[in-house]
Structure formats: C-alpha cells, structure tokens
C-alpha positions as CSV (number, residue, x, y, z in Angstrom):
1,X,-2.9,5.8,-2.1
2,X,-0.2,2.9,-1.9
3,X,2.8,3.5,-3.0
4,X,4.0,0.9,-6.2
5,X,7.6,0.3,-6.5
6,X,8.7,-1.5,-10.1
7,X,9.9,-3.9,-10.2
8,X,8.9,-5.4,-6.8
9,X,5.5,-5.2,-6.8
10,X,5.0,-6.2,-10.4
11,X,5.0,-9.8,-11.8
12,X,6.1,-11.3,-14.8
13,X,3.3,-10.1,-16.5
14,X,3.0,-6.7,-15.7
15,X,0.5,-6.8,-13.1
16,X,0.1,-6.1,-9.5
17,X,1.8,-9.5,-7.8
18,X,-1.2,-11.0,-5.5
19,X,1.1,-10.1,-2.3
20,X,1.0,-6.4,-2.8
21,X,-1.3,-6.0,-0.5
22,X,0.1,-8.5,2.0
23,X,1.1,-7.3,5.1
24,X,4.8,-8.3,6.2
25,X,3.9,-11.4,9.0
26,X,7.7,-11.9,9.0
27,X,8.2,-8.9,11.3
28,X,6.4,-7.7,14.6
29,X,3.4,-5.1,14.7
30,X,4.0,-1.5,15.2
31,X,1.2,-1.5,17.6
32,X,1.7,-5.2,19.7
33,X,5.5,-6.7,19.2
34,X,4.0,-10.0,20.7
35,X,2.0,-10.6,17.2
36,X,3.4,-10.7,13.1
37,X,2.5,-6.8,11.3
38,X,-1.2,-7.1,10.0
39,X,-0.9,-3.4,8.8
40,X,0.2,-1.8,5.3
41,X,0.5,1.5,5.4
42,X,-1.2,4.3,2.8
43,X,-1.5,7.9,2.5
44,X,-4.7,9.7,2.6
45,X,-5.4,11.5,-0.9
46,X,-8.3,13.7,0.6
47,X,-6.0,14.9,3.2
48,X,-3.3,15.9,0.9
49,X,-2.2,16.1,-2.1
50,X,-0.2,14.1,-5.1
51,X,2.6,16.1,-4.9
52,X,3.1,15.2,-1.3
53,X,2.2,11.3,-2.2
54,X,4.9,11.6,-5.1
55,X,7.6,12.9,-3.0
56,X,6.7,10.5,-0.3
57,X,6.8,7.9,-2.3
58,X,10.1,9.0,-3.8
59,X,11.5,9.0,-0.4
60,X,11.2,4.8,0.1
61,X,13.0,4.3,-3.0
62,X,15.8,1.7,-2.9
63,X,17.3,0.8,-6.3
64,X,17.5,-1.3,-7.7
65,X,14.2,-3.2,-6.4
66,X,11.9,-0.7,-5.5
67,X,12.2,2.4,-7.9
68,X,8.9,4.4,-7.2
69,X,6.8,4.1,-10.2
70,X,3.1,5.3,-9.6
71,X,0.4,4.1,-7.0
72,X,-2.8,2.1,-6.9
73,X,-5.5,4.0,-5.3
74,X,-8.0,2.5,-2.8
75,X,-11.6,3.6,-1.8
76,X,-11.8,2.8,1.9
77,X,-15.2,1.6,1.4
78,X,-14.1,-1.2,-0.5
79,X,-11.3,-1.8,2.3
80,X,-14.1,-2.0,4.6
81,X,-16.3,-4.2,2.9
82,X,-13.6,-6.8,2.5
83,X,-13.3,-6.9,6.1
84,X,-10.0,-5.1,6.7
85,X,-10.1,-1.3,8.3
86,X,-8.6,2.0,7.6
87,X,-7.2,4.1,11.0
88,X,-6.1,7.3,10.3
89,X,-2.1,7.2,12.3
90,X,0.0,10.2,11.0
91,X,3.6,10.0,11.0
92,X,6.6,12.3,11.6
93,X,7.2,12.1,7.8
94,X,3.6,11.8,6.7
95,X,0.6,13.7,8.5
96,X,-1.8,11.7,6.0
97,X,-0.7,8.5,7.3
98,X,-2.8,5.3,7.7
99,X,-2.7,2.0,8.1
100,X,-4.9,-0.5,6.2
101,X,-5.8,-3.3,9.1
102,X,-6.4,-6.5,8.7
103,X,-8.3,-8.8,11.1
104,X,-6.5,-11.2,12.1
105,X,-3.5,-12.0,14.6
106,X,-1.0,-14.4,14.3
107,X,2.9,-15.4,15.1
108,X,5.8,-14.5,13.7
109,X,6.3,-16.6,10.5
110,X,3.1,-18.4,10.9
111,X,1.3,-18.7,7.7
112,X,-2.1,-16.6,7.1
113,X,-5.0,-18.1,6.5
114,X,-6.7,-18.9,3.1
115,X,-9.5,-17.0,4.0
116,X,-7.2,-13.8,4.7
117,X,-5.1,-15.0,1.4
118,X,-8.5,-14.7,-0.5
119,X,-8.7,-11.2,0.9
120,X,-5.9,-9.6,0.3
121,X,-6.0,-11.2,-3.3
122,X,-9.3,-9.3,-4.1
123,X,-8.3,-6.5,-2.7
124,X,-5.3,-6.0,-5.2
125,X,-7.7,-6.4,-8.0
126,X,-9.7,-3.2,-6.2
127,X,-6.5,-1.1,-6.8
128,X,-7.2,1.9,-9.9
129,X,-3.6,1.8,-11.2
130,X,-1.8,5.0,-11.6
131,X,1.6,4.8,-13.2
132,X,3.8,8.3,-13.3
133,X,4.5,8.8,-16.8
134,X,7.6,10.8,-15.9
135,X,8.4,9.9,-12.2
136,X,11.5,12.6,-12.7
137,X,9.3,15.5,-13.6
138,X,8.8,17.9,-11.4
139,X,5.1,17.4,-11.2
140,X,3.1,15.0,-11.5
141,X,1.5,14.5,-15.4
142,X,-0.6,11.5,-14.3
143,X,-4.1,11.2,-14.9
144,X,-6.1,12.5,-12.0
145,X,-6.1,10.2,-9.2
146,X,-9.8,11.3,-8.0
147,X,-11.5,10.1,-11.4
C-alpha cells in the first residue's frame, strides 16, 4: 500500500500524476548518501492491517498539499516484473515497512533515464486505486483492499 495524498499526487484530471511513483533523486539514499534516493516507501497489507495503513497515512499529512486521501495498492509481483524490488525494512513508526527499489544509481539532481521514466510510468498504471470515502471516520468504509 502507498499512501495517496490529494491534491499532490493527482493531476488535472483526476488521475495518478506519472511521478507518483518516482522516487525523490533530489535527495540522498537512506541506504548510500553518495547516490540520489531510488527507494519509495510502502507498507505491507499482509503484514498488517488497514487500520494501521489509514493512521499511518494520516500521520504524513501536511495541509494543504498532501491531505491523506486513500492509497493505490501494489502486487509485488508486478513490482518485480517491472524490474524494481520490494525489501522488507521496518521502521520505528511502521513494522510493515518497505521500500520499493529501483535499479539504478545516479547523482544528485541528475536526470533518470527514459528507460527508468518508462518504468515508473507503467507502474503507476499497475496501482488498484482506493480512495477513503470518509478519511475522518473512524474506520475505514473503503472497499476491501484484498479484492
């Protein structure tokens, strides 16, 4: 599950902007300071549950750009098969934390290539779509994420 904030991640025509799934090159890796961040991170439905994603979510809120508004669920199969990976890497906040890796490595600010551009574009249209139809319920009244 990736977390979709409205109206950052949206464009003007309601849909998922190609860049969601684009990692931030403008800042270092978590993992190697000496290359740009080829990492976005998710958190792992089978290992928890939509409560916890919801409240998460909630949590990275900043108004008035990024007010939580539902996710876009991923199979990590197709993640795989578009050649990026998924590695399990809990966090203080989030024991059902993982990054989605891409492969490649560049510098700071330098551009990606198309070939990565490509991949990350088809991998947005891979996302199921789940908007909160009440993000201030206390529950979630969503359709089930697993179907």
């Amino acid at each position: 599950m990736r977390t979709i904030f409205s109206p950052a991640n949206f464009n003007d025509k309601g849909k998922l902007r190609p860049n969601y799934m684009r990692p931030q090159i403008s800042k270092p890796d978590e993992d190697d300071e000496t290359i740009a961040s080829n990492k976005l991170s998710v958190t792992r439905y089978n290992y928890t549950n939509i409560e916890f994603c919801r409240k998460h979510a909630k949590s990275h809120s900043s108004l008035p750009n990024r007010t939580y508004w539902g996710f876009a669920r991923f199979i990590v199969k197709d993640i795989r098969d578009s050649g990026a990976d998924v590695v399990f890497k809990p966090a203080e906040d989030n024991p059902a934390h993982a990054n989605i890796v891409y492969p490649f490595c560049c510098k700071i600010g330098e551009p990606l290539d198309s070939k990565i551009e490509l991949m990350i574009k088809q991998l947005v249209g891979k996302a199921k779509i789940l908007q909160d139809p009440k993000p201030d319920s206390e529950k979630w009244e969503g359709e089930n994420p697993l179907e």
